[in-house]
C-alpha positions in Angstrom: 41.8 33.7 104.5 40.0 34.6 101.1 41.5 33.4 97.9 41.8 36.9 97.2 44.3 37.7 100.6 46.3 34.6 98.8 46.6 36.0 95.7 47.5 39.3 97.0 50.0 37.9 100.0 51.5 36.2 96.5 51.4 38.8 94.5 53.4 41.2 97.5 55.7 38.0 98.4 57.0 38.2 94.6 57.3 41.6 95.0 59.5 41.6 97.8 61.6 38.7 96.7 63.1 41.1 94.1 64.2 43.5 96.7 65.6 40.8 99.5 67.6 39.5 96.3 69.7 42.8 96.0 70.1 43.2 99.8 74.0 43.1 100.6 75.5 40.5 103.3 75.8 44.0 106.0 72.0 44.8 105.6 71.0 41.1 106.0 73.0 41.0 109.1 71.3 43.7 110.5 67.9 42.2 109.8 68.7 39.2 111.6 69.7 41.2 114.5 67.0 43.6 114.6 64.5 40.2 114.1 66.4 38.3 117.0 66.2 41.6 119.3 62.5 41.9 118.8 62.3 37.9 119.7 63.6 38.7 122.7 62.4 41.9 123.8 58.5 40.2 123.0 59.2 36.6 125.3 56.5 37.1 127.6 54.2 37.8 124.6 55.2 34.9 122.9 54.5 33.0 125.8 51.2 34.2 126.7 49.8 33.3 123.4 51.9 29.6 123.8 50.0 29.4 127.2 46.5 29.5 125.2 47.5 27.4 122.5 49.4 24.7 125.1 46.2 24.5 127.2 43.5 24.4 124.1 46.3 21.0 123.0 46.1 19.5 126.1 42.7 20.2 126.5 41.8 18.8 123.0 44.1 15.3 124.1 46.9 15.6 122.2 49.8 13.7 122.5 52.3 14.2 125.0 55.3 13.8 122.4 53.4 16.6 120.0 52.4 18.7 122.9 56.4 18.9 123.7 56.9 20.0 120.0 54.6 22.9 120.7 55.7 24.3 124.0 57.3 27.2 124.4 59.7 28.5 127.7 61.8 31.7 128.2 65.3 28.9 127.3 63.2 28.1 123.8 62.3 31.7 122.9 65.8 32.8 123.4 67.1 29.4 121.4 65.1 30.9 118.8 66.6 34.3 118.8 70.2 33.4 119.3 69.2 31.1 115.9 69.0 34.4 114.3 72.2 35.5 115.6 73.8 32.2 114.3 72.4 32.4 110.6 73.6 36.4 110.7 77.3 35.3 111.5 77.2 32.2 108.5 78.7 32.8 105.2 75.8 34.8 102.8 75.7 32.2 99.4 74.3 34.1 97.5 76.6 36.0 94.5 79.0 33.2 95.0 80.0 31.7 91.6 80.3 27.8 91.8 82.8 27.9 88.4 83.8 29.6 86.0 85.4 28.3 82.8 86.7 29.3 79.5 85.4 27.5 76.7 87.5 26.9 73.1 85.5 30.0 71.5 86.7 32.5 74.6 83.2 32.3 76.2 84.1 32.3 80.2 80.7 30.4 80.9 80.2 29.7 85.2 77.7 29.6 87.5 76.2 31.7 90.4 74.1 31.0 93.1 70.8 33.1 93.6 68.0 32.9 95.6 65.3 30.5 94.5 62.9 33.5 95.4 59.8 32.9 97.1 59.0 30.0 99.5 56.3 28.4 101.0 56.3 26.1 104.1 53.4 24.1 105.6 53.8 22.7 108.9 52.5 21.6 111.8 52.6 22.7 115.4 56.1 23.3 116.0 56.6 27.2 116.6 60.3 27.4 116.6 59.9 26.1 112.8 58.8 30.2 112.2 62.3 31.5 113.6 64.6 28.9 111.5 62.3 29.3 108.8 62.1 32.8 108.2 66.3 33.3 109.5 67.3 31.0 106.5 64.9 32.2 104.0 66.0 35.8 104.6 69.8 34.9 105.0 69.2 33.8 101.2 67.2 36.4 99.9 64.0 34.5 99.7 60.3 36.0 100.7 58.5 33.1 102.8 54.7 32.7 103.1 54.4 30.3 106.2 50.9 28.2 106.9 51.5 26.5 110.1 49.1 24.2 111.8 45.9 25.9 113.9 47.3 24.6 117.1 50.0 27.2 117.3 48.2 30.1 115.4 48.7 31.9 118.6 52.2 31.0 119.0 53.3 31.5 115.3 51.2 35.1 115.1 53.2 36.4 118.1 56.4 34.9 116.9 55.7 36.2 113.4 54.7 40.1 115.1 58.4 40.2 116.6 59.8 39.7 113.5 58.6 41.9 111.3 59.0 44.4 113.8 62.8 44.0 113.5 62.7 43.8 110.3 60.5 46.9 109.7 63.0 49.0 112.5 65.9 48.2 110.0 64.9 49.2 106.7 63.4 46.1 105.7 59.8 45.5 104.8 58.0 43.1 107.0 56.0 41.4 104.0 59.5 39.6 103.4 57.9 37.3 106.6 54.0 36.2 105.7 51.8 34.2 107.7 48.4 32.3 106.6 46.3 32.6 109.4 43.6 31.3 108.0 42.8 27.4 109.5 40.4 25.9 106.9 41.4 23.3 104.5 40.7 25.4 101.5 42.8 27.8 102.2 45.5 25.1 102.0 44.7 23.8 99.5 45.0 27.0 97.5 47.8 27.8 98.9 49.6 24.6 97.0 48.2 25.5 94.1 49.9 29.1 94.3 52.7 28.3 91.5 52.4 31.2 89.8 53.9 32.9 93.3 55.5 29.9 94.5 58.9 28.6 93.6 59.2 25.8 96.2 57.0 24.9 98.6 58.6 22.6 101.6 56.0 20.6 104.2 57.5 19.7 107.6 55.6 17.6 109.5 53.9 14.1 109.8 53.1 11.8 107.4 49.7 12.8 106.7 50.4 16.4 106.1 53.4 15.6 103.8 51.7 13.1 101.3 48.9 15.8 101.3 51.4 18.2 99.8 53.2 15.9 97.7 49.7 14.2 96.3 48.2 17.9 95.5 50.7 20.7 95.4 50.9 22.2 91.8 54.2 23.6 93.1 57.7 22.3 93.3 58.3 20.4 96.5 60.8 19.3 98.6 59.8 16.5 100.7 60.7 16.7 104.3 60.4 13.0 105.7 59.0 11.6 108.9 61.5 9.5 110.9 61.1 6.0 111.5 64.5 5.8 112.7 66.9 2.6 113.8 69.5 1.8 115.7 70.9 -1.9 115.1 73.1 -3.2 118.2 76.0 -5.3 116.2 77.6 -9.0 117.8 80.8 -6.4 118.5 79.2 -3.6 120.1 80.3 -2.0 123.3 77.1 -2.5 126.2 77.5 0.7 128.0 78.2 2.6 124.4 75.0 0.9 122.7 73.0 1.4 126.1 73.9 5.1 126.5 72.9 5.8 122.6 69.9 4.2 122.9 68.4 5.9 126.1 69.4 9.3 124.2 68.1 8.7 120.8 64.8 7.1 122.2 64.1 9.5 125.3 65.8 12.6 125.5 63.0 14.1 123.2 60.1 11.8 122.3 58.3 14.5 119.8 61.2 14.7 117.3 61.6 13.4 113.5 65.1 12.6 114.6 64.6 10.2 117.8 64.9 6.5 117.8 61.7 4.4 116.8 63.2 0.8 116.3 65.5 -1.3 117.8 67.8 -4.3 116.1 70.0 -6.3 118.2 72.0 -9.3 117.0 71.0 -12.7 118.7 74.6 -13.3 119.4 74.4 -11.1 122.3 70.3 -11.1 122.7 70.3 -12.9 125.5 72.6 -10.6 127.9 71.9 -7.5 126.4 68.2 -7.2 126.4 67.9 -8.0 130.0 69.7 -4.3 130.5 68.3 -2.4 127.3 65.0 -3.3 129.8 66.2 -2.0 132.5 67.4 1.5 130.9 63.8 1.9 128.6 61.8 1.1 131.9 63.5 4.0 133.8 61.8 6.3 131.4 58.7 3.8 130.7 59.2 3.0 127.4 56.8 0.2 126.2 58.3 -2.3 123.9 57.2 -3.6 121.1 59.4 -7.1 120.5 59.8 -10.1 118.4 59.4 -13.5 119.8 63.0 -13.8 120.0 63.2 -11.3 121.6 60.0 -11.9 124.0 61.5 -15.5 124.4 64.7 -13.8 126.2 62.1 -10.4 128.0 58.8 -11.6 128.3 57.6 -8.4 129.3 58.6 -7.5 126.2 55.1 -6.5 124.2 54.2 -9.0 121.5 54.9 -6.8 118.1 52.5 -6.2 115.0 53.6 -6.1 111.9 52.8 -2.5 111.8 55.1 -1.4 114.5 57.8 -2.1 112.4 56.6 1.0 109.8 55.3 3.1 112.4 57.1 6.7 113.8 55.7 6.3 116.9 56.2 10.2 118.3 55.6 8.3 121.7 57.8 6.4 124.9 57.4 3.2 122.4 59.8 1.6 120.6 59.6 -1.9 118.3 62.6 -3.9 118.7 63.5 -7.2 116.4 66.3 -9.5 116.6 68.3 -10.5 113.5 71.2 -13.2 112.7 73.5 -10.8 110.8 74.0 -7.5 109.6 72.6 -8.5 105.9 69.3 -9.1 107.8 69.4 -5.9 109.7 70.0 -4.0 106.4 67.2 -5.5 105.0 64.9 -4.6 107.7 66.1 -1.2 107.8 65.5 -0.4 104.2 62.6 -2.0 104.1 60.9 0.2 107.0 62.9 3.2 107.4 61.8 6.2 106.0 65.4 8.0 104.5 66.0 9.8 107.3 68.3 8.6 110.1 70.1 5.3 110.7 72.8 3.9 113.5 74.8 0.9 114.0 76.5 0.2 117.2 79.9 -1.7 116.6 83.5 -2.6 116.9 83.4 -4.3 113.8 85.2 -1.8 111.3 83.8 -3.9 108.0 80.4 -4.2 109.4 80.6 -0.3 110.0 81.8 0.4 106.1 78.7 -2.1 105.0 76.6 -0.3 107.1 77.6 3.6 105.6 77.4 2.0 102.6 74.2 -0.2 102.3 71.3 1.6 104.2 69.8 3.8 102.3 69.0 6.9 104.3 69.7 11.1 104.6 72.3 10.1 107.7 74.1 7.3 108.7 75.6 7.0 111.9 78.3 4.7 113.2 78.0 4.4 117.1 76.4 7.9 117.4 72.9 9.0 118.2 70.3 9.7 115.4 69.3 13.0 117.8 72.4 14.6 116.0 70.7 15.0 112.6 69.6 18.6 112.8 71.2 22.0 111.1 72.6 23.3 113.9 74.6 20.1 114.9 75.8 20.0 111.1 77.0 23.5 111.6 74.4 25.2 109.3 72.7 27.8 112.1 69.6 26.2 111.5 67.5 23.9 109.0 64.3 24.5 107.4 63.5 20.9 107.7 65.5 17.3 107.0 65.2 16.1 103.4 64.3 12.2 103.0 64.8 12.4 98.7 67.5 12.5 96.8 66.7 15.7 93.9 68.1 19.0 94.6 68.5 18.5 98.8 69.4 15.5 101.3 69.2 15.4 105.0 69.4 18.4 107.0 68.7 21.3 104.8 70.5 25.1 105.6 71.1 27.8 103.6 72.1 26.2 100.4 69.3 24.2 100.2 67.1 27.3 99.4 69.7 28.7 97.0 69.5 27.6 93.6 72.3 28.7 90.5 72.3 30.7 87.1 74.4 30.5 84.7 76.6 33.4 83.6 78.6 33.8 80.5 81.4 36.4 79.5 82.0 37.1 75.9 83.7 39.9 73.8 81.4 39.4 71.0 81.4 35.6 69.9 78.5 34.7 67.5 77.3 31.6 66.8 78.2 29.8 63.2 
């Protein structure tokens, strides 16, 4: 992809934007559908070019965690197509007006929320991110320019095909969907320098990828964070509660921003707990990473580094330290976690207020799974990617996140003295 294909796919993204701002709530609707029917209608060549890009991953050694992030089946496919359906049946944002207020002078001054117009997302191989991109951009009246990673080009061209093809059978021209094919760094690099095109641009994927963006975009960004997330096992928990949370948040999907990466268990209850949380994480042959208290109680238990404690491992690993009180655990979390997603298990109502209250993170759970931070378990229809700061957008971000607001003022000719 030339600098001059950038320019122009910029140049016809702006373009568009204008038009996808005026389209009513009906005509959106039937974009969506039109989209999510094409999705469906082109499974088997979604997953024929999902094939080649699976086999050319595991070929290449990557991870089993990341390879799970990039596969594709008929149950996906249709995940991502009833996605579509979803974000068509949510409330449209856009026109609403957030206030309106009369000021001393008979000025009616309010706000209204608008797209934020075009939007640019970088990310890695995770092909379903096209769908829930693209749905929530359009459901807002935004024009998106995607650059996903080279290990799904296959994947994300085929996905990207279907949609525009829905979009082009109802009206709607298919430039409001872009993709950067393109694989060389260059081509990334300009495209985060594109803010005269740009209005936001959003990275989702490790944390390699998303201090690149954040170190060298010229544009606006909003920082999607990896997950190095905890669950800390209180004096009061329940066994079988803290047990059941921890084999979900840790194993039912390895690959995910969301799952569990570290364990903290109070040493009140070290000793007759850890013996079981062993025997749960070895059904699924999860390699511990523990303490020496907590290798004094399992000494199976692998011996920990001090980078294990930082690290999102992606991977059936987990780090595991044991604290004296819920001060400690606190400290450890904020100190590690990355603002994403935090659990405590307990029957302690106080420590469970502390907790909500003192660990500093998108989501905060109180004997609930971390897997629940995701749009669609929030209600939003889908997310374009979890927020970890704190300006505009915070955890899970759906369609307001890509709305922004104007103001609008009523007068019957007031001038300034």
């Amino acid at each position: 992809m030339t600098v001059v294909n950038l320019e122009e796919m910029g140049r016809q993204a702006r373009e568009i934007a204008a038009v996808l701002g005026r389209l009513g709530m009906e005509k959106k609707k039937e974009g969506l559908c039109g989209a999510s029917r094409q999705l469906l209608d082109g499974t088997q060549e979604i997953l024929k070019a999902n094939e080649e890009d699976v086999a050319a991953a595991v070929k290449k050694g990557m991870a089993p965690g990341l390879v799970d992030r990039l596969r594709l089946d008929g149950g996906r496919v249709k995940a991502m197509a009833d996605g579509l359906l979803k974000v068509a049946e949510l409330d449209d944002p856009i026109g609403e007006v957030v206030s309106m207020k009369p000021r001393p002078n008979g000025l009616l001054i309010g706000q209204k929320r608008v797209p934020l117009g075009v939007v640019g997302i970088i990310y890695e191989a995770r092909p379903n991110v096209t769908a829930d991109a693209f749905g929530l951009c359009f459901k807002t009246g935004n024009a998106v320019i995607l650059k996903g990673g080279s290990d799904a080009l296959k994947s994300n061209r085929a996905i990207v095909e279907c949609i525009r093809r829905g979009l082009v059978e109802t009206g709607i021209p298919g430039n409001a969907l872009q993709l950067i094919e393109s694989t060389d760094r260059e081509s990334t690099r300009k495209f985060m320098c594109m803010d005269k095109y740009l209005d936001v641009l959003i990275p989702r994927g490790g944390a390699g990828l998303i201090r690149a963006v954040v170190e060298n975009s010229t544009v606006p960004v909003i920082e999607t964070g990896t997950g190095n997330c905890h669950v800390f096992v209180d004096e009061s928990a329940d066994f079988d509660m803290a047990l059941n949370i921890i084999e979900n948040a840790k194993t039912q999907r390895i690959g995910v921003c969301n799952a569990c990466e570290s364990l903290i268990v109070h040493s009140g209850i070290a000793a007759e707990f850890l013996p079981r949380l062993k025997e749960v994480l070895d059904r699924h042959q999860v390699e511990v990473r523990a303490d020496w208290r907590a290798r004094e109680v399992v000494p199976e238990f692998k011996a920990a580094v001090p980078e294990d404690w930082g690290t999102e491992y992606l991977d059936y690993i987990v780090s595991l330290k044991v604290v004296d009180c819920l001060d400690e655990a606190v400290r450890h979390i904020n100190k590690y976690n990355t603002g994403h997603s935090e659990a405590i298990v307990t029957s302690d109502y106080g420590n469970a207020g502390r907790f909500l209250d003192e660990v500093d993170a998108a989501a905060v759970y109180v004997n609930a799974s971390t897997r629940f931070t995701d749009g669609f378990e929030f209600g939003f229809g889908a997310e374009i990617g979890i927020s970890t700061q704190k300006l505009h957008a915070r955890g899970p971000m759906g369609l307001l996140a890509l709305t922004s607001t104007k103001y609008v003022i009523y007068g019957s000719g007031q001038v300034r003295e």
